[in-house]
C-alpha positions as CSV (number, residue, x, y, z in Angstrom):
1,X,1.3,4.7,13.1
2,X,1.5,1.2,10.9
3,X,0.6,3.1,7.7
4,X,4.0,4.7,5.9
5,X,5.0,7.5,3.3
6,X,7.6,5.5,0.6
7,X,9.5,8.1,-1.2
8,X,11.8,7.3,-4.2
9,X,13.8,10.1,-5.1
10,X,15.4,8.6,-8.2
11,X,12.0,7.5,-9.7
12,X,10.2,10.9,-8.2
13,X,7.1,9.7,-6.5
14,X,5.9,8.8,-3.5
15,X,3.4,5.9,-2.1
16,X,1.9,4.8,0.9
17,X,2.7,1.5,2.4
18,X,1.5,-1.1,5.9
19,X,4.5,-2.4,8.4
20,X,3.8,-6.1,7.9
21,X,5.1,-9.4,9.8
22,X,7.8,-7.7,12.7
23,X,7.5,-4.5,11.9
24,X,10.3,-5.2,9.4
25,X,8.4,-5.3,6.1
26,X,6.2,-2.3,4.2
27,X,3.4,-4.0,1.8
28,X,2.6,-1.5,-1.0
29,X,2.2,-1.5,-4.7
30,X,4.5,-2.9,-7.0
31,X,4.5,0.5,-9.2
32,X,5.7,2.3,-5.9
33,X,8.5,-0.4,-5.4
34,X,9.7,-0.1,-9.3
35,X,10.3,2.2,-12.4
36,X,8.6,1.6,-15.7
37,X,11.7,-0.5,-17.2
38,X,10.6,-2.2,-13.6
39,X,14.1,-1.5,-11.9
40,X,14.3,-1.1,-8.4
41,X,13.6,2.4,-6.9
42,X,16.1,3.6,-3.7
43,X,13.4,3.9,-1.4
44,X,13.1,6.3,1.8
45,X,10.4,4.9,4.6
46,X,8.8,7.9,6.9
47,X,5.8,7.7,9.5
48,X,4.2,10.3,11.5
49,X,3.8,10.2,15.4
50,X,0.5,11.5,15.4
51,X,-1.6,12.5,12.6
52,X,-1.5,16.5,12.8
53,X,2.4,15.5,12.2
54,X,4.6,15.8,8.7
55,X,6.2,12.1,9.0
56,X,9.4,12.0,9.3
57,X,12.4,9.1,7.8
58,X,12.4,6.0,10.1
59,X,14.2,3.6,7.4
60,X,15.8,2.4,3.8
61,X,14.0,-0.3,1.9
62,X,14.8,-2.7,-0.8
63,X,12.1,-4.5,-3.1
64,X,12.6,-8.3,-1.8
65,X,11.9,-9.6,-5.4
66,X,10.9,-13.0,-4.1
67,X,8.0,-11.2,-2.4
68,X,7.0,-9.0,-5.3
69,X,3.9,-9.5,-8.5
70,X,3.9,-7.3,-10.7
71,X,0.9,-8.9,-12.3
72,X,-1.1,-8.0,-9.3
73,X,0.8,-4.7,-9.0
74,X,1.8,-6.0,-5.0
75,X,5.3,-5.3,-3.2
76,X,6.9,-6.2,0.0
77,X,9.7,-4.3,0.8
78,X,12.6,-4.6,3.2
79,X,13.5,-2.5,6.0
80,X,17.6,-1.7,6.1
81,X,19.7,1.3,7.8
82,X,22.0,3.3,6.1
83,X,24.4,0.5,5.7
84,X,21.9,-2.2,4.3
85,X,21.4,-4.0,7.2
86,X,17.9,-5.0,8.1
87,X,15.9,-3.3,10.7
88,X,12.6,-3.3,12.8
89,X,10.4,-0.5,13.6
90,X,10.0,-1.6,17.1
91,X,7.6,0.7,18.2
92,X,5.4,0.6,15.7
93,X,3.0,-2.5,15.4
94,X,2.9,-4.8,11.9
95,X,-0.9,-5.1,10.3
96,X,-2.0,-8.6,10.6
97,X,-2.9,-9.2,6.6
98,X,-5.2,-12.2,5.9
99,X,-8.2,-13.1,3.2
100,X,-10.7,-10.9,4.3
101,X,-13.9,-10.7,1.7
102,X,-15.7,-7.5,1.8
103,X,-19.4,-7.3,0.9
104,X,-21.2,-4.1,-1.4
105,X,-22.0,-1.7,1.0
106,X,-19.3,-2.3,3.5
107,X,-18.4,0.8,5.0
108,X,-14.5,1.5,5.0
109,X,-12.1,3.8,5.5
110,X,-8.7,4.4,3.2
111,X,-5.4,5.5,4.6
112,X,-2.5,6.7,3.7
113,X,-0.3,10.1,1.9
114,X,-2.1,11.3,-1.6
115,X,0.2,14.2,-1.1
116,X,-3.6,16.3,-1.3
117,X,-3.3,19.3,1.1
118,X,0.0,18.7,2.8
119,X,1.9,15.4,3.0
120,X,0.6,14.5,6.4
121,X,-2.1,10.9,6.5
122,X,-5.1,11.3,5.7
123,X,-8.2,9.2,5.7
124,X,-10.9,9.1,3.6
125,X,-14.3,6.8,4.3
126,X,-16.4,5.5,1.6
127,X,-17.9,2.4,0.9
128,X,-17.7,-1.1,-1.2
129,X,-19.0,-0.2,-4.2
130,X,-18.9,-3.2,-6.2
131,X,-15.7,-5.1,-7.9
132,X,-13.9,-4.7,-11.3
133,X,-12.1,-7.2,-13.2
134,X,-8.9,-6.2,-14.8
135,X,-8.6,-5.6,-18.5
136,X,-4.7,-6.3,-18.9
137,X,-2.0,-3.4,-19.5
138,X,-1.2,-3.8,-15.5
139,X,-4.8,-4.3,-14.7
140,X,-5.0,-8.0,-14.2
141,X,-7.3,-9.5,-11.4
142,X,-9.9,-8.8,-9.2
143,X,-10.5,-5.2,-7.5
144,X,-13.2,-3.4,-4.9
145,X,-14.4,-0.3,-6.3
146,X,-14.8,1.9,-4.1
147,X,-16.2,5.9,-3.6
148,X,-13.9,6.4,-1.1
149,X,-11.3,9.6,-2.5
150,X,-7.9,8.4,-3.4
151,X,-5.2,10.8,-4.5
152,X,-1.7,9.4,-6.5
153,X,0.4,9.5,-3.4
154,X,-1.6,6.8,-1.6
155,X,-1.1,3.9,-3.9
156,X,-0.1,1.6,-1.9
157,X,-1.8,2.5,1.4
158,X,-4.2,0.5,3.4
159,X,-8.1,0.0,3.6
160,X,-9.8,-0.8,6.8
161,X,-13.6,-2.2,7.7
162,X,-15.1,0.9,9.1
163,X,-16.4,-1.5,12.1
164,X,-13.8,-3.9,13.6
165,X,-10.8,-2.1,11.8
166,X,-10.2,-5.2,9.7
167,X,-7.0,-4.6,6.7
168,X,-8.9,-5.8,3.7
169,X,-6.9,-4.3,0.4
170,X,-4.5,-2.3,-0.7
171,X,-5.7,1.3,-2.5
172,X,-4.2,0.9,-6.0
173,X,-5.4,3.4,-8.2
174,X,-8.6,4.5,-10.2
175,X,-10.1,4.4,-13.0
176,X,-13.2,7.4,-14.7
177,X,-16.3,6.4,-16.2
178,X,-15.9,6.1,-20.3
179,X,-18.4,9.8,-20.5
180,X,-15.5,11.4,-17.7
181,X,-16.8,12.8,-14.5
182,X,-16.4,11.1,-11.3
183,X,-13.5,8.4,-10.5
184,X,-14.1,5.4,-8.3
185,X,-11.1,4.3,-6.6
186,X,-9.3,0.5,-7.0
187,X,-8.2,-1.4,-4.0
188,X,-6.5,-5.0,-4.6
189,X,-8.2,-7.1,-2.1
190,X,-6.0,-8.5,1.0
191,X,-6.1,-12.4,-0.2
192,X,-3.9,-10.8,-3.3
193,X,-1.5,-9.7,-0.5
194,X,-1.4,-13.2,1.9
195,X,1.3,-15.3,-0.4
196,X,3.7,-12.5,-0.9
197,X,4.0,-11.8,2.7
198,X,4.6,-15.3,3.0
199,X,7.4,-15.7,1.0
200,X,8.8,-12.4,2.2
201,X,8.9,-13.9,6.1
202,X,10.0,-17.4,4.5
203,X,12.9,-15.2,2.4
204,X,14.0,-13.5,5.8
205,X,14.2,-16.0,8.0
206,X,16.9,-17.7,6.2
């Protein structure tokens, strides 16, 4: 119930995102949040009630741009009505995001809306499979690589410790071995994640 479906119908995608600090804020990728000129998408927030459930809309949003790196490829986003105001999801509960490090092997689990079979959540497990240092071209920093399967549509989503349920990155794409074949999936790790929200709540409470 904390993990969301962004849809931007101007840009024409969708993302997944987390409910961060009062329910009030979605963390997600920056490429969700932003077109390629890296103008700001009108964004649509929907959740499900249960996962056998097609989400349905709970919210606007609005990139807060004090809150976003597009280096990193991060976004928090700002909950509003249909008149800008802000809101809160009150009955949904925020994700608690702090620096969480992940060892190889770690089993974890990946959620969120890769728009594969349906546009309901799905989870997908897999493990830690080692990390990846960014190249440049959008790619900077650190990454897990991971086998669990991620689909376009959950960019942006949320990865969990398969024991304890702990939030430790954000699923951000993937990238194919030079010969092709199989693709092992990118999450930017949660310490990435810890400033922006910061400056987000910081940002809000004025």
């Amino acid at each position: 119930r904390s993990i969301v479906l962004l849809y931007a119908p101007d840009c024409g995608w969708t993302g997944s995102g987390t409910l961060v600090l009062r329910s009030d804020h979605v963390l997600t990728n920056a490429h969700v949040v932003f077109d390629e000129r890296g103008e700001p998408c009108d964004l649509e927030i929907y959740a499900a009630e249960s996962p056998d459930v097609d989400p349905e809309w709970i919210a606007y949003a609005v990139a807060v741009p004090q809150a976003t790196d597009h280096l990193h490829d991060l976004a928090v986003v700002r909950l509003v009505d249909e008149h800008g105001n802000p809101v809160s999801i009150e009955d949904r509960s925020s994700i608690t995001i702090s620096d969480q490090e992940l060892a190889i092997g770690n089993r974890i689990k990946v959620l969120g809306f890769p728009g594969m079979g349906g546009i309901k959540i799905t989870i997908t497990p897999g493990e830690q499979a080692g990390w990846w240092t960014g190249e440049g071209n959008g790619w900077e920093g650190d990454f897990y690589k991971t086998s669990a399967k991620m689909g376009p549509g959950i960019s942006g989503g949320a990865a969990f410790t398969e024991l304890g349920g702990d939030f430790i990155g954000i699923p951000t794409g993937g990238k194919e071995s030079p010969e092709g074949g199989d693709v092992l999936g990118l999450i930017r790790p949660s310490s990435y994640a810890v400033p922006l929200i910061e400056k987000a709540a910081a940002f809000s409470d004025r």
